[in-house]
C-alpha positions in Angstrom: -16.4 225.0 176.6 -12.6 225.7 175.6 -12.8 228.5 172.4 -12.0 227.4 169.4 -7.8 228.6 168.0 -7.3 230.0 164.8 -4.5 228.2 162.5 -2.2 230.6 163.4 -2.7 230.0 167.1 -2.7 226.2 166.6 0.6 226.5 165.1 1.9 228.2 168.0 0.5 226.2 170.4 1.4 222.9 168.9 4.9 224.1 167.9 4.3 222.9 164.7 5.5 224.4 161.2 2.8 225.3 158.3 4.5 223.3 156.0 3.8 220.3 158.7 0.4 221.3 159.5 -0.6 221.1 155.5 1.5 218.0 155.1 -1.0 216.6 157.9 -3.6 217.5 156.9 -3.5 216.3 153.5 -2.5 212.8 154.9 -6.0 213.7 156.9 -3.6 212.8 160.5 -4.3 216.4 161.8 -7.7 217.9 160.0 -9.5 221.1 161.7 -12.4 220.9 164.5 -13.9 222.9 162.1 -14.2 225.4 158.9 -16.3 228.1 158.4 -18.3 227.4 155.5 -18.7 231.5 154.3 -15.0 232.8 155.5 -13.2 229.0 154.5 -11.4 229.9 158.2 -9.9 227.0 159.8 -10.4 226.1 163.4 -8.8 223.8 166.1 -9.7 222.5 169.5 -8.3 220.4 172.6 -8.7 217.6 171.0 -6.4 218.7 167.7 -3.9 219.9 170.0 -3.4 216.2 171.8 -3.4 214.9 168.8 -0.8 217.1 167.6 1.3 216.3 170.6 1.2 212.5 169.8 1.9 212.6 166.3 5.0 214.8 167.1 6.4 212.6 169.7 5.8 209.5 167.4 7.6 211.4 164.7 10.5 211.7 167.2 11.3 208.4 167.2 11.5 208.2 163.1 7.8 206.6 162.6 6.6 207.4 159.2 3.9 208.7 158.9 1.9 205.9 157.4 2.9 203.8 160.8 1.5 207.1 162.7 -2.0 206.9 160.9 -2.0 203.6 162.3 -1.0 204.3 165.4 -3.9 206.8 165.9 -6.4 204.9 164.2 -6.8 203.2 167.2 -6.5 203.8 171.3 -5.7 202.3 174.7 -3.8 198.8 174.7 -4.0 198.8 171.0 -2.0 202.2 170.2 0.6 200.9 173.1 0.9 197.4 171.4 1.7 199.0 167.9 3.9 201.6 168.9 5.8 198.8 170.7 6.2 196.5 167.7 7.1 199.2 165.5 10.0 200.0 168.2 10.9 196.4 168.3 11.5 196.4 164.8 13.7 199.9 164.5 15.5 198.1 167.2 16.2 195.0 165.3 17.1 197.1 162.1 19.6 199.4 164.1 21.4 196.1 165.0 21.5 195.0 161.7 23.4 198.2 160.5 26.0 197.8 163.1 28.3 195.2 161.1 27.9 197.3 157.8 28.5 200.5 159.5 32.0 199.0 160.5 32.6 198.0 157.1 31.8 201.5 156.0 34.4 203.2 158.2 37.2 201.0 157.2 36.5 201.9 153.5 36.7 205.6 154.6 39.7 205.5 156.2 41.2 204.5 153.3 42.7 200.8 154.3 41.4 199.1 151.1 38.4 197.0 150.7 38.1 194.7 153.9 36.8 191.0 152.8 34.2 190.6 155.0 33.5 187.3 153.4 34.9 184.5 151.5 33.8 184.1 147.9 34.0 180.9 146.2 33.3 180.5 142.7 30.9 177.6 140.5 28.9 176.8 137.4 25.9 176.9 137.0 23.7 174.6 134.4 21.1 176.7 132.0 18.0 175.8 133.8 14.2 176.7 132.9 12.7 179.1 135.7 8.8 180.6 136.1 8.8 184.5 137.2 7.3 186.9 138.7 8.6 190.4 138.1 8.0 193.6 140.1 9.5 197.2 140.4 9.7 197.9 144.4 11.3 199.6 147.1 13.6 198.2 150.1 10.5 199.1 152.4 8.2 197.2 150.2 10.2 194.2 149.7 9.4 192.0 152.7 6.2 192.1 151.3 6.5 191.2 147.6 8.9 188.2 148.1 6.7 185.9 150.4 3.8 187.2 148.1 5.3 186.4 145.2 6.9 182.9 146.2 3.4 181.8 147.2 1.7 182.6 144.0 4.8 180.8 142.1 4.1 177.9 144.2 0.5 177.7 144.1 1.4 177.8 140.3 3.7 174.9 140.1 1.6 173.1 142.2 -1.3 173.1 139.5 0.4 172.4 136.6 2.0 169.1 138.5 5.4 170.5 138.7 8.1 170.4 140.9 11.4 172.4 141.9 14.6 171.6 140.2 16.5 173.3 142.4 16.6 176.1 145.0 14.1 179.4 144.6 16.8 182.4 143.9 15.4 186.1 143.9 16.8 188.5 140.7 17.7 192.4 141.2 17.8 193.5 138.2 18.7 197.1 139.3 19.3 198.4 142.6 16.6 198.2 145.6 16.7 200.7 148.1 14.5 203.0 149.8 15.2 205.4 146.8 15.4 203.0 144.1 12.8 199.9 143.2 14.7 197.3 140.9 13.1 196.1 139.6 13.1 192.5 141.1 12.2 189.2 139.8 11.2 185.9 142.1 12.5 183.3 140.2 11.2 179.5 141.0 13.6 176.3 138.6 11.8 173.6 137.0 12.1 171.0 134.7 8.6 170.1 134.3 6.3 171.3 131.0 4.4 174.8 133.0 3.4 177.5 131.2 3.2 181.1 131.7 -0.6 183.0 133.2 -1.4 186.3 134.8 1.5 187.6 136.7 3.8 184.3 136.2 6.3 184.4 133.3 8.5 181.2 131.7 11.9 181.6 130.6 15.3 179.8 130.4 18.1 180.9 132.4 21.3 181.0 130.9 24.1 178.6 132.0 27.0 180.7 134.0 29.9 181.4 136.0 29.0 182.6 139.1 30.6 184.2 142.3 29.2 183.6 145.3 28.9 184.2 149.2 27.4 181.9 151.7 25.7 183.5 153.9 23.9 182.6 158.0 20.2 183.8 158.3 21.3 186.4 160.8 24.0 187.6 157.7 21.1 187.3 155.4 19.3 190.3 157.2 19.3 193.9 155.1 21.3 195.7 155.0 24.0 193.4 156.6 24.1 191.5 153.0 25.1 195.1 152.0 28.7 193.3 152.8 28.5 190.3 151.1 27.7 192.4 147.8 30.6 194.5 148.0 33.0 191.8 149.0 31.9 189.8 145.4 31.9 193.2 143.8 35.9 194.0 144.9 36.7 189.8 144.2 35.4 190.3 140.4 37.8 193.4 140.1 40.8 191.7 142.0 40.2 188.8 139.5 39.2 190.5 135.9 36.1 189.4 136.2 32.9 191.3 135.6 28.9 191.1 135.9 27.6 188.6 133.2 24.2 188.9 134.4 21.7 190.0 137.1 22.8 189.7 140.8 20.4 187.1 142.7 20.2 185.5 146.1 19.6 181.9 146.5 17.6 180.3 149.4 17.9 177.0 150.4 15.7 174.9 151.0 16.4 175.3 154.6 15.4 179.0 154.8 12.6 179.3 157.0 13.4 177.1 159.8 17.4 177.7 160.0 18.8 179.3 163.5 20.8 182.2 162.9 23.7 180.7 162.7 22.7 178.2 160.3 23.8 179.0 156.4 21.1 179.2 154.1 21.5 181.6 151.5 23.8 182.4 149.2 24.6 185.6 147.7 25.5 185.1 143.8 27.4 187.2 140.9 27.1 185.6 137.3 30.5 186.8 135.8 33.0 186.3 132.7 36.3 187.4 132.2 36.3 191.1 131.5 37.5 192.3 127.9 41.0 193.3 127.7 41.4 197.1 127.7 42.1 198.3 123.8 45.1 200.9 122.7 44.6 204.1 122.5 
C-alpha cells in the first residue's frame, strides 16, 4: 500500500500552490485521505494526487471551478460528456467576442467611433407593464430571464390577461461579470392584473427612444456590446441623452428566428440634453 504524503509533499508532487490547495479544499474539490485526529496533520494519497491532476488540467482550459465540481462529481462517459459541452460552449462565446473585439481595436487606434449599426429613432406610447425585478450577474443572466418570463406568463395567464405588445428586458445598471444591474423582465398589458409575490405593476412612461435592430446571431453577448455603444455615440452626435433605463425588446419571433432573422431590438429612451449654462 502506497504511504500516505504529507501536505508539504502533496504540494510538491501535485505542483500545486498552498493558496490553491486551501482554496480547494474549502470548495471540498481536493479534501485530505486523511487527518490525524491528535496532531490535526493532513494526509494525501494516489487517489488525491489524480484528482489533483484533473482539476488542474480542467482549470487549464478556464473551467470555473463550480463547472469542475461537476465535472468530478461524476466519471466515465458522463465526466467526458460535460467537459465536452462546457468546451462547446467557451467555443461558441469566443466566436461571439470576435466582432466586438474588432470594434474595440478600432476605438484604440484612435479612428473615431465606428457605427457598427444603424439607429433609427420612434415613440413610444405610456403603456402599463407587470415586473419582475432582480440584481444579477452576466453569468447568471441566461438563467433569470427565461425564469422570469415564465413566471410573468403564468401570471398573465391567470388573471385572463394578454400582451399588448412585445416582452422588453430593463438594465437598470450595468450587468457584467463584476456588476449585477439590477435587471427587470418587463411583460405590457392592457388588461386589469394586479401585482403578487415576485410580480410587480407599474406604468411605463411614454418616450423617445433610440433604437438598434438587431439578428439573433447579433443578439448574442457580448456582440450586443456594439449595438449599445453605437446608440450611446448617436445620442452624443445628436444632443440627445438617456431619459430612462436601457431595455431590449424581443419580438415575438424570438425563439424560433434563424440567425439571420431580426428579432430584437436594442432601445435608448432619450430627450434632448439641457443646454450647457455660462460660467
Amino acid at each position: 500500500m502506497p504511504r500516505w504524503l504529507t501536505s508539504g509533499e502533496f504540494l510538491i508532487q501535485s505542483r500545486l500552490s498552498p493558496k490553491a490547495l486551501r482554496l480547494y479544499d474549502a470548495r471540498k474539490l481536493l479534501t485530505p485521505a486523511h487527518i490525524d485526529p491528535r496532531t490535526g496533520y493532513r494526509y494525501y494519497g494516489p487517489a488525491e494526487l489524480d484528482r489533483a491532476r484533473r482539476i488542474t488540467l480542467l482549470r487549464a482550459i478556464g473551467m470555473p471551478l463550480a463547472d469542475i465540481a461537476d465535472v468530478l462529481s461524476v466519471s466515465g462517459p458522463q465526466s467526458v460528456s460535460r467537459v465536452e459541452a462546457y468546451w462547446r460552449d467557451a467555443e461558441t462565446r469566443h466566436s461571439a467576442r470576435r466582432p466586438l473585439v474588432s470594434h474595440l481595436l478600432e476605438l484604440l487606434k484612435d479612428q473615431g467611433t465606428p457605427m457598427a449599426h444603424k439607429v433609427h429613432h420612434r415613440d413610444v406610447p405610456a403603456q402599463k407593464v407587470i415586473f419582475i425585478q432582480r440584481h444579477v450577474t452576466a453569468d447568471r443572466l441566461p438563467g433569470f430571464l427565461p425564469e422570469a418570463t415564465q413566471l410573468l406568463f403564468d401570471h398573465l395567464t391567470a388573471a385572463r390577461g394578454v400582451l399588448s405588445g412585445p416582452l422588453f428586458v430593463a438594465y437598470h445598471g450595468l450587468v457584467s461579470e463584476d456588476s449585477d444591474g439590477p435587471v427587470e423582465v418587463c411583460v405590457p398589458t392592457s388588461d386589469p392584473v394586479e401585482p403578487e409575490g415576485p410580480v410587480g405593476v407599474r406604468i411605463e412612461r411614454a418616450h423617445r427612444q433610440a433604437y438598434v435592430s438587431l439578428t439573433k446571431a447579433q443578439a448574442t453577448y457580448p456582440a450586443i456590446l456594439r449595438a449599445y455603444d453605437a446608440i450611446g455615440t448617436w445620442l452624443r452626435d445628436h444632443d440627445q441623452v438617456l431619459s430612462a433605463s436601457a431595455r431590449e425588446i424581443y419580438l415575438p419571433n424570438w425563439a424560433t428566428a434563424a440567425d439571420d432573422e431580426h428579432c430584437v431590438d436594442v432601445g435608448f429612451p432619450c430627450r434632448p440634453a439641457e443646454p450647457l449654462g455660462g460660467p
